[in-house]
N, C-alpha and C positions, 0 to 999 in steps of 0.2 A: 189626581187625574186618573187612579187607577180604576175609580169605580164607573166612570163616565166611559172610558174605551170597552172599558166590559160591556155596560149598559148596549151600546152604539156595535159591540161585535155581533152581542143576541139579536139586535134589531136585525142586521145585515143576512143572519145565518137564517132566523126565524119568515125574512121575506122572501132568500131563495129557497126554502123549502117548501114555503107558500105557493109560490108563484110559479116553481116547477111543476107541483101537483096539479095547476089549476090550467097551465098553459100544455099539458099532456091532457088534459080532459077535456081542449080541444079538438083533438082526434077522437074521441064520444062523442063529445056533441056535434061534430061535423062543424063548426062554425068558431070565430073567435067569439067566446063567450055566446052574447043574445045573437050575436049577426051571423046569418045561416051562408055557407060555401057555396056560389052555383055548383049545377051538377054538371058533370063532364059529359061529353058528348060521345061515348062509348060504354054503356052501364055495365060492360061484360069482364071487367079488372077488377074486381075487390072493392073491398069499401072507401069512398075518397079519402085519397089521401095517404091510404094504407095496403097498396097491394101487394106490398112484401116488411111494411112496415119499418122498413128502413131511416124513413125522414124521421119516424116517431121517434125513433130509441136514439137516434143519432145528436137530438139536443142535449146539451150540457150549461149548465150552470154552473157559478163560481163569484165569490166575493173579490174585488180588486179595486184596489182605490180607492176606500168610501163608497161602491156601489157594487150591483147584484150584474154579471153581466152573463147574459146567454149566447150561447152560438150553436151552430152546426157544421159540420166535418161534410157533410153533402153537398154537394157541389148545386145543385137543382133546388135546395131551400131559401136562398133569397129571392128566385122567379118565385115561388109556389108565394112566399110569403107577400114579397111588393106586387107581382101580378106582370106583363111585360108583353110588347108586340115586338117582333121580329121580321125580318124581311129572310127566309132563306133561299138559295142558289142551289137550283135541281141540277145536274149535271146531263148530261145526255146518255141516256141506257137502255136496254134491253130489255121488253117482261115478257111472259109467256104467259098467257089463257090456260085457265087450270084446262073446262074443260074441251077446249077441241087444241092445246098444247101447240097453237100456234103462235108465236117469236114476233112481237111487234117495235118499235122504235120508239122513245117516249124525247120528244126535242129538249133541250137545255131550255129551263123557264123558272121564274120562279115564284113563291107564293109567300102570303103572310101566314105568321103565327100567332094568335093571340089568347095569350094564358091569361085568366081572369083571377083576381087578384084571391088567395084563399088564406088568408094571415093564421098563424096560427103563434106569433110570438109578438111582442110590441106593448106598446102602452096604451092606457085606454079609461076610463071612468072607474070601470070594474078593478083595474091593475090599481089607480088613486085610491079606490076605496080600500080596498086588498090591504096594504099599503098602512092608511091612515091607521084602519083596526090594530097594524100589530103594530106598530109606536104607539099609540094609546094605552091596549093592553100591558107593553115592555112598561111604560108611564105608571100605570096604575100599581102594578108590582113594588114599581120601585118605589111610589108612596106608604103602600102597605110597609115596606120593610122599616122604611124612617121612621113611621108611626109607633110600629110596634120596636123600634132601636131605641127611641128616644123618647119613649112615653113616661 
């Protein structure tokens, strides 16, 4: 059994290191993999996704279980990644006019919010093919070895 947990550990190691590289080169291509992000409705922050880069560095990867699992410590990555509407409650306040600095009353009201969906972690064709390549590869190795073990 000892070769086969080996085999099965490289698999594991060989696909989160895959799949980290490849689900950070989401924030390059702006999109998950082929599928492009809308763009955001204020062009003047950074590049999506990335205007202090915080969501980027913030995923982690780790082997548990028999599988590769990802997270983020950001609290605002699973809106960014599932997408989400909101109803939020404005409370009643105060603003001021920059320029003639006159003090107006804004009433309690309130309004939607809807973050359009910008995945940047998850499963997908590209993750399945990802995926198959390196079991196949780990596969072929391990034919190689037998071959040349027991030839």
């Amino acid at each position: 059994m000892g070769i086969f947990n080996t085999i099965k550990k490289n698999i594991l190691r060989d696909i989160k290191v895959e799949l980290t590289e490849e689900f950070d080169r989401n924030f390059e291509r702006k999109g998950f993999f082929t599928n492009r992000w809308s763009e955001r409705k204020r062009q003047n922050v950074g590049t999506l996704l990335q205007a202090t880069g915080t969501l980027r560095k913030s995923i982690r990867s780790k082997v548990e279980n028999d599988s590769v699992v990802f997270n983020s410590s950001v609290p605002y990555a699973l809106a960014h990644n599932t997408g989400y509407d909101i109803i939020q409650n404005i409370r009643p306040h105060t603003r001021q006019r920059k320029k003639d600095k006159k003090k107006y009353l804004v009433r309690a009201h309130t309004r939607k919010i809807n973050m359009p969906q910008r995945q940047f972690i998850g499963n997908s064709h590209q993750v399945q093919s990802i995926v198959k390549n390196i079991v196949n590869e780990n596969l072929q190795q391990i034919g190689t070895y037998i071959t040349k073990k027991y030839k």
